[in-house]
Structures are given as C-alpha cells and as structure tokens.
C-alpha positions as CSV (number, residue, x, y, z in Angstrom):
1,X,147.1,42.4,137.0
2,X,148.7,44.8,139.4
3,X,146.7,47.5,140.3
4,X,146.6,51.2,142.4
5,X,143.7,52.0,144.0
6,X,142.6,55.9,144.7
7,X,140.1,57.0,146.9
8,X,138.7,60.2,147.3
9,X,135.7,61.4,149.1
10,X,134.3,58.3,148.7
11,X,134.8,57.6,145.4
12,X,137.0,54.8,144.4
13,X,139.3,54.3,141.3
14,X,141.6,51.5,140.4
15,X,145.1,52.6,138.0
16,X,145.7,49.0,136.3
17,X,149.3,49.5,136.1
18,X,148.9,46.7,132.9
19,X,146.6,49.3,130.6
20,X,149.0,52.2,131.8
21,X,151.7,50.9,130.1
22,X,149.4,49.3,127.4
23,X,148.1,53.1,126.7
24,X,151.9,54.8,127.0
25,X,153.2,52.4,124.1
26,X,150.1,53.2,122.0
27,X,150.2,57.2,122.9
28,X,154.1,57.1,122.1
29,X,153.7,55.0,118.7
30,X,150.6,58.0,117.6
31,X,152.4,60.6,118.6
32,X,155.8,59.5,116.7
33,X,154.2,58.0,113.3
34,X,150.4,60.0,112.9
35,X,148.9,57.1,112.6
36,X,146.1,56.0,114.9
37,X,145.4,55.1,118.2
38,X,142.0,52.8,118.3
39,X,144.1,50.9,115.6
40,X,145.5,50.1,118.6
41,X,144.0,50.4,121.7
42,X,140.8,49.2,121.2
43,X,142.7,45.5,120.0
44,X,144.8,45.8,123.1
45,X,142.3,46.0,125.3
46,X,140.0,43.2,123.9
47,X,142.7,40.7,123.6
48,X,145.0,41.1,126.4
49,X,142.8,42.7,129.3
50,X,139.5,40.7,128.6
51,X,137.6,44.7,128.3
52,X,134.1,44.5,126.8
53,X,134.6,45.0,123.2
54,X,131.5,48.4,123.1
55,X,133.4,49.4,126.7
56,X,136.5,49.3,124.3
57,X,136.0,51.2,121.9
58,X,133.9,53.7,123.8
59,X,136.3,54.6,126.1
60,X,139.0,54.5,123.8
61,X,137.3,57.3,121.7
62,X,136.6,59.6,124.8
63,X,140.2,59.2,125.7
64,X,141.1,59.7,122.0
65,X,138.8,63.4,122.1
66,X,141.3,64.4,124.7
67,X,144.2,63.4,122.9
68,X,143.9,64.1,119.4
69,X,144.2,67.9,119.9
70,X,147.3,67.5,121.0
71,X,148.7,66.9,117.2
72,X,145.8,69.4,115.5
73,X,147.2,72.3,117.7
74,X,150.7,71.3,116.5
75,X,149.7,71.7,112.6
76,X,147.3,74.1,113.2
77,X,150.2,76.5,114.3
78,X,151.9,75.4,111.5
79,X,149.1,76.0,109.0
80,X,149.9,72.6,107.4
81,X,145.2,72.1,107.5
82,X,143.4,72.2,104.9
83,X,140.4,73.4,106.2
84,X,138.3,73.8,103.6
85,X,138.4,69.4,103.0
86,X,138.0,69.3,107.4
87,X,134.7,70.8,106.3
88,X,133.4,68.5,104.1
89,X,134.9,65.4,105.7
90,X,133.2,66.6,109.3
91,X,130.0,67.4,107.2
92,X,130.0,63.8,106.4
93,X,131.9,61.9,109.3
94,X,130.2,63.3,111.9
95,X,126.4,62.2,112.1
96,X,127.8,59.1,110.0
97,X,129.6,58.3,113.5
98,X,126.4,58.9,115.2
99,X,124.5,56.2,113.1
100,X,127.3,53.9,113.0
101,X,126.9,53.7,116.8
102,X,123.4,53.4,117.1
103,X,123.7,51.0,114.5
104,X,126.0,48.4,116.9
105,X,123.3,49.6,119.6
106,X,120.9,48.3,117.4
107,X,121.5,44.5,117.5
108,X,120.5,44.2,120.6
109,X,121.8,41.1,122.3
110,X,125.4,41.6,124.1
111,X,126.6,38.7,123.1
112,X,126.3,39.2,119.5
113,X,127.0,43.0,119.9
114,X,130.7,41.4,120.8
115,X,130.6,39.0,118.1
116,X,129.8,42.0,115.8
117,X,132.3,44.8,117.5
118,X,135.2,42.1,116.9
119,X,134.7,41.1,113.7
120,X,133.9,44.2,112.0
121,X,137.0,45.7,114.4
122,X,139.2,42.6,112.7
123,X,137.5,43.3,109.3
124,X,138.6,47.0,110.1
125,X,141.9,46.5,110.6
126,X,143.0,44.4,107.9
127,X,142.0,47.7,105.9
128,X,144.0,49.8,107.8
129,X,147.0,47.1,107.8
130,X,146.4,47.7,103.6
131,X,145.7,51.2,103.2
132,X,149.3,52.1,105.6
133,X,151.4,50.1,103.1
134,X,149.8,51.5,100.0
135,X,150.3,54.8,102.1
136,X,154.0,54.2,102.3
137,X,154.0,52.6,98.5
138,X,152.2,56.0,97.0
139,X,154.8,58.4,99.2
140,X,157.8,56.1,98.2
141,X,156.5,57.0,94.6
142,X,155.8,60.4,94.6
143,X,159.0,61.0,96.8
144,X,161.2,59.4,93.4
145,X,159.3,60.8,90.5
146,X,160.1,64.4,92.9
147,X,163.8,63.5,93.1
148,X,163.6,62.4,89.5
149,X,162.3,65.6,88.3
150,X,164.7,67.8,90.7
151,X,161.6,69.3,92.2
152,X,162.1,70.1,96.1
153,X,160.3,70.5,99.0
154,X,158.4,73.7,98.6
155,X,157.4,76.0,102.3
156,X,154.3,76.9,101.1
157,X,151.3,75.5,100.2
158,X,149.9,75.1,96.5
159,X,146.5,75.6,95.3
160,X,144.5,72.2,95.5
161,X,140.7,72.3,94.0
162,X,138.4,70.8,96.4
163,X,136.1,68.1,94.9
164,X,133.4,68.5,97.7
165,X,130.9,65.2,96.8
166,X,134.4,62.5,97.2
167,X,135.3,64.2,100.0
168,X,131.8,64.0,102.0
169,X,131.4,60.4,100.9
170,X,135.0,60.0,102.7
171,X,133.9,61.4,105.6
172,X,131.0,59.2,105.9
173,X,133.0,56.1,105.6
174,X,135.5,57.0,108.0
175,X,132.5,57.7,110.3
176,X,130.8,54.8,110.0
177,X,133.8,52.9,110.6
178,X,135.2,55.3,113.8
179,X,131.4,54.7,115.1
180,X,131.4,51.3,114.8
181,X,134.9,50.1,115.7
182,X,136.9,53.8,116.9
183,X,139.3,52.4,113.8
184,X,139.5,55.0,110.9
185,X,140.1,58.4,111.7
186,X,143.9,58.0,111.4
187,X,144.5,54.9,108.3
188,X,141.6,54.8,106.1
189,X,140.4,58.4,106.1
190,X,144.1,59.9,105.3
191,X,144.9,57.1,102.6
192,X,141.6,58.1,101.0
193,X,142.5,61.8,101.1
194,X,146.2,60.9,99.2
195,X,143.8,59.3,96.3
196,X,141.9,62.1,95.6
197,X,144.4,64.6,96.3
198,X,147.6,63.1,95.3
199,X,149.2,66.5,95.4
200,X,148.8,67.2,99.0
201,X,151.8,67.3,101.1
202,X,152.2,65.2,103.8
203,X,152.3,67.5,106.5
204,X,148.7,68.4,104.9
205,X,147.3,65.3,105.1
206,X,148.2,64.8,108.8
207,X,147.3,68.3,110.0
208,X,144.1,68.1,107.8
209,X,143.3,64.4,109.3
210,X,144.0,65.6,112.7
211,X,142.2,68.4,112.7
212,X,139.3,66.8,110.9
213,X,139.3,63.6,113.6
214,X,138.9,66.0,116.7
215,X,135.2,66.5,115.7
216,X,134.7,63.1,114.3
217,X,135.8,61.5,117.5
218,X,134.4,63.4,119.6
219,X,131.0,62.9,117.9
220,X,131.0,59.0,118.6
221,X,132.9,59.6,121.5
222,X,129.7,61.7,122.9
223,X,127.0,58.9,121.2
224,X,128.9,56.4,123.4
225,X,128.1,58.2,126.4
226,X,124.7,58.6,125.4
227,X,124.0,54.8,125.5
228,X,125.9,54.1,128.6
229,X,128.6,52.1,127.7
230,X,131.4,54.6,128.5
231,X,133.4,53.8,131.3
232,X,135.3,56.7,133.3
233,X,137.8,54.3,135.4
234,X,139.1,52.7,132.1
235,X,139.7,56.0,130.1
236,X,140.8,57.2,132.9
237,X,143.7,54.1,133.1
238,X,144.1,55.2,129.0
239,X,144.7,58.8,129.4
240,X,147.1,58.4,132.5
241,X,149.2,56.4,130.3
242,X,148.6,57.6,127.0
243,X,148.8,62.0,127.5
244,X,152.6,62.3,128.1
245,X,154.0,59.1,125.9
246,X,151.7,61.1,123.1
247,X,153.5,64.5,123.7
248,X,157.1,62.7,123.9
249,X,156.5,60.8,120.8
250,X,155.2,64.2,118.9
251,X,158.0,65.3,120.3
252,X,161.0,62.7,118.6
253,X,158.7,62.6,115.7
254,X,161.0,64.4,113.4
255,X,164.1,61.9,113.8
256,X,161.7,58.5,114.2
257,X,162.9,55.7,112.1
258,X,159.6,55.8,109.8
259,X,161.1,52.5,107.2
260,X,161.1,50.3,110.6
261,X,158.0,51.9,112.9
262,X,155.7,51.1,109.7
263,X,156.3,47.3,109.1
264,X,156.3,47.1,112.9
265,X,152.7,48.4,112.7
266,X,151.4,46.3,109.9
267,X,152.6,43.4,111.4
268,X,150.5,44.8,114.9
269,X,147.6,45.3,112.8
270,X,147.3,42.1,111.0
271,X,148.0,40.1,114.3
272,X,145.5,41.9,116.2
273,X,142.8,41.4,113.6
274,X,143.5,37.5,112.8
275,X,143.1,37.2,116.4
276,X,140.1,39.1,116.7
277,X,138.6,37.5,113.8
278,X,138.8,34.2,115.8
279,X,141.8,32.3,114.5
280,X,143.6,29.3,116.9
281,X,146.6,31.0,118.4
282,X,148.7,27.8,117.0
283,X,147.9,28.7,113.5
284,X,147.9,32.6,114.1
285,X,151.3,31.4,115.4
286,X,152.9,30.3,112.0
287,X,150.7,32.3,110.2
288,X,152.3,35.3,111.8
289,X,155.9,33.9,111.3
290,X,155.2,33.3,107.7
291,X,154.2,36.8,107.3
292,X,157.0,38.0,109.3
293,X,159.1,36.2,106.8
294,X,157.2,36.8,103.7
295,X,156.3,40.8,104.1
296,X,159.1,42.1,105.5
297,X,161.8,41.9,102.4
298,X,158.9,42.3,100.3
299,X,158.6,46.1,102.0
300,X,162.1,46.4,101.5
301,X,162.1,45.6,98.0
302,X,159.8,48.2,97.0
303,X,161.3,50.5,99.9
304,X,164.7,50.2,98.1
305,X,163.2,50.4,94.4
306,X,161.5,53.5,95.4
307,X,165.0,55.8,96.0
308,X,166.4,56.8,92.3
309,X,169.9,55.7,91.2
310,X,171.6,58.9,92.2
311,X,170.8,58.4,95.8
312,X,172.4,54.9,95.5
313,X,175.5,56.0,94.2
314,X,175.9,58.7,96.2
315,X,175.7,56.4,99.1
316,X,178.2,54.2,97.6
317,X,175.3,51.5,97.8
318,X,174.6,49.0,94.7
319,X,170.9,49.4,94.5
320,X,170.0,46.2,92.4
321,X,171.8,44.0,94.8
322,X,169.9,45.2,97.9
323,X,166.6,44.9,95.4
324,X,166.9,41.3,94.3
325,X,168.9,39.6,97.6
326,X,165.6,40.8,99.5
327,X,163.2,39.8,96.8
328,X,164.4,36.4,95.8
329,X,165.5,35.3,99.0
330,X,162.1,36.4,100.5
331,X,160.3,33.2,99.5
332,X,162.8,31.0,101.1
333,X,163.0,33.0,104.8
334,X,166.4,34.2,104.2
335,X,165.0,37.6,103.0
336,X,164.3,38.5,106.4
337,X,167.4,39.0,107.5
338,X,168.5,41.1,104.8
339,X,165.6,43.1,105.1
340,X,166.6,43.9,108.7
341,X,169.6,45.0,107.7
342,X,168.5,46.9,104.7
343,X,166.1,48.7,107.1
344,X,168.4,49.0,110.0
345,X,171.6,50.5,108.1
346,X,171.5,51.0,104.5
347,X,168.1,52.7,104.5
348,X,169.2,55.5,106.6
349,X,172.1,56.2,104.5
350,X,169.6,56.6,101.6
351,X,167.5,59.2,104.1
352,X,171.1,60.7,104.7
353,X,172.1,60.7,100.6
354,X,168.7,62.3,99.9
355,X,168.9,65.1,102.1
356,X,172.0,66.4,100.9
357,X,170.9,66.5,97.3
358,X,168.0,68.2,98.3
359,X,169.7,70.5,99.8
360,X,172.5,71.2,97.7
C-alpha cells in the first residue's frame, strides 16, 4: 500500500494513501446520510488493511470524538436536540461505554480478544443492517399516514413527554455496544429512540443522536487510551481523510439520493459482518449476489407501497404496477433490475410529486 512519510523533529509518521481514501468515502457517506461511521470504518479497516481489530476500533472512536461535532454543532444551531433525552441517554451510555471496554480488556489473551472484537463487531452489524431498514420502513410509514391525513411539516417543535427509565436503559445498550465494537451511536441508538418516541421528527432524532454520541464516544474513545491500545498514526491517516469528505457530505446532504444511499449501506453492512463473522469468500460470494437480488426489489416494494395514491397519480405513475413487477419478479432475479430503475427514476418523481402537494 502506497504510503507518505512525514518527519518532523524526529518524529516520524506514515499517511497510508489506502486508509485516506478508505476514511474520505466513510466521512462523505456520514456526513451525507447521519448514519454512522464505525459501522464503517472499523470493518474497513479489519478486512481490507489487516488493522488489529481493539487498534480498530480504538482509533476509530478518537477520530470519531473529533468528527462527530461537526453534525451536533449543525443541529445544535438549528435547535433540532432534544436535550432533555441527550441527558438520560449520556447518563446511561457513558460509563456503559467504560465497562464495555474494560470488559473486551478483560479476556485477556490477544488472540481471543480479536476473535471476540470481530464477532461481536459482525453480530453488531447485522443489528445495525436491521434497525436502518426498519428505520426507513417506520419513516416511509409515518411519512403516508402524514400525507394521508393532509398534515404538513410543522417549523417548530411539539411537546414530547420524556420516559426517563427506556431512555437510560437505551443509553446503556448503545454504550455497551460503542465500547465494545465503536458500532452503535449512529444505527441502534437512533432506531431505538424512533420506538419510544415515534413522534419525534427526524431532524430530532439526528441532532438529538448527534449531540448525545459526542459524549458517548468520546467516553470509550478516552477508556481506549487508557489501556494503550490507541494508536495516533492510524487516526491520524482517518481524520486526514475523513474531516473534509464529512463537511462536504453535510454539506450535499439536503439533495442526497436517500432511496439509493440506504440499500447501498445495508448491503455494506451485511457484507462486512458475514465476512467478519468468518464466512468463505466463495460462499459470501453468492451469498452476497443472492441478497443483492433478493433485497433490493424487496426495498422497493415497500419503498413504492409507502407513497399514497395521490402522489402516484400526480406523477402520472401506476403505483401497483411498479409494486408487483418488483415484488413478483424479485424471487426470480429479474426484480433487480426494475428496482434500479424504480430507485433511479420513478422514485424521484414521487420525492418531486410530494413536495409540490406539500407545498401547495
């Protein structure tokens, strides 16, 4: 792998151009979807750069303590946080991140710390494959039954009651799991938070996850360091790459392509975590293709199923056709290709349909 080398009074530091661009696609993909990075990363670097799986996930979280601030600022200027759940979700997440790292400390031998770190990481990640499509399946819903009713997009933000005992157990499971595997902060925490508040807006649940990750992450961020396995040359390779792709992708945000970045993500996910959960590349191989095949007219069936009737036919678009030529079809491969162009063209004239009756 190509690399730069800097020196500077004696010090020496190597840029690996390979986790560079590695880290940019990663800080792009958080800062243009919200969802995030050591779903990512942490994979990334275990499969493809050979990292030690605790150096991983350690680094990973430091460089994810610089970087998440980035997006809180952003909502916290738009006072789209809800600060009084980042309370109780950092009154449980944060020494839950503490004893989920001392916990992997705890094993003992490295060779079975690995063998833990990537199964739990693969175990991990299934989850958050799961919870970002019932994430898109419970907005698709509440999106329709909104357009259904005629109810808009309100400015400000509604009255929510805090249920104080959920929320803290939240925030110790996603702190556990951020300690553990730096997975969590971003999928299972915010899919948790649309259960028990399924009234919250979205631009509340991602400033309030945001916001409440900074002091998660930097809690097992800090832990790592205190047991030694941080390394400063490979966050630093993370951060290089990752800082400006994260502020251009928060940047494009608003006009991202969110019916195609998703599956794309899914399909990341679940290939990262069959792989880390030790299955032969041949039969990750077709089991990838298969799912390739399978999920992604699936998606679109429930995509297309979720925008009413009016939309359709204001978009001059036969809804039940586009519903049962990706569903039927799916089981046979031939699905696929209607879901691609379900996703790539008729999709956005549904986003396009939408707007205007919602602003009219």
């Amino acid at each position: 792998m190509q690399a730069f080398t800097w020196h500077n009074a004696g010090s020496t530091m190597h840029i690996q151009l390979g986790i560079v661009i590695a880290a940019a696609i990663v800080g792009f993909t958080v800062g243009l979807t919200g969802m995030g990075g050591g779903a990512l990363m942490t994979p990334i670097l275990l499969i493809f750069f050979g990292i030690n799986p605790t150096a991983a996930v350690s680094s990973d979280l430091v460089a994810a303590m610089i970087m998440k601030p980035v997006g809180g600022g952003v909502h916290i200027r738009r006072h789209t946080v809800r600060w009084e759940m980042v309370r109780w979700l950092c009154i449980g997440s944060i020494p839950a991140a503490f004893a989920g790292v001392m916990l992997l400390q705890q094993v003992g031998d490295p060779e079975a710390i690995e063998d833990a770190t990537k199964t739990l990481l693969g175990i991990t990640l299934l989850l958050a494959a799961g919870a970002m499509v019932f994430k898109s399946y419970l907005q698709g819903r509440r999106t329709a039954a909104a357009r259904r009713a005629g109810i808009r997009p309100q400015a400000g933000t509604a009255p929510i009651h805090v249920r104080p005992l959920p929320t803290l157990v939240v925030g110790v499971l996603g702190g556990f799991l951020v300690g553990l595997t730096s997975v969590g902060s971003g999928s299972i925490i915010i899919v948790c938070l649309m259960l028990l508040y399924p009234t919250l807006r979205g631009a509340e649940l991602v400033g309030t996850d945001l916001v409440q990750a900074i002091p998660l992450v930097s809690a097992a961020a800090l832990a790592h360091i205190l047991v030694g396995d941080f390394e400063l040359g490979l966050t630093t390779n993370i951060l290089v790459g990752a800082l400006p792709a994260v502020w251009i992708g928060a940047r494009m945000s608003s006009k991202a392509p969110d019916g195609v970045i998703r599956p794309a993500l899914v399909f990341v996910l679940v290939a990262t975590s069959l792989k880390l959960l030790g299955l032969p590349s041949l039969v990750l191989g077709g089991v990838l293709v298969v799912f390739a095949l399978l999920a992604l007219p699936i998606w679109g069936a429930i995509d297309a199923a979720a925008h009413p009737e009016p939309i359709w036919s204001r978009a001059g678009l036969d809804r039940r056709s586009w519903i049962r030529w990706q569903a039927w079809l799916a089981p046979i491969g031939v699905g696929f290709g209607v879901a691609v162009a379900y996703f790539a063209r008729t999709r956005p004239q549904l986003v396009a349909a939408a707007l205007v009756v919602e602003t009219a």
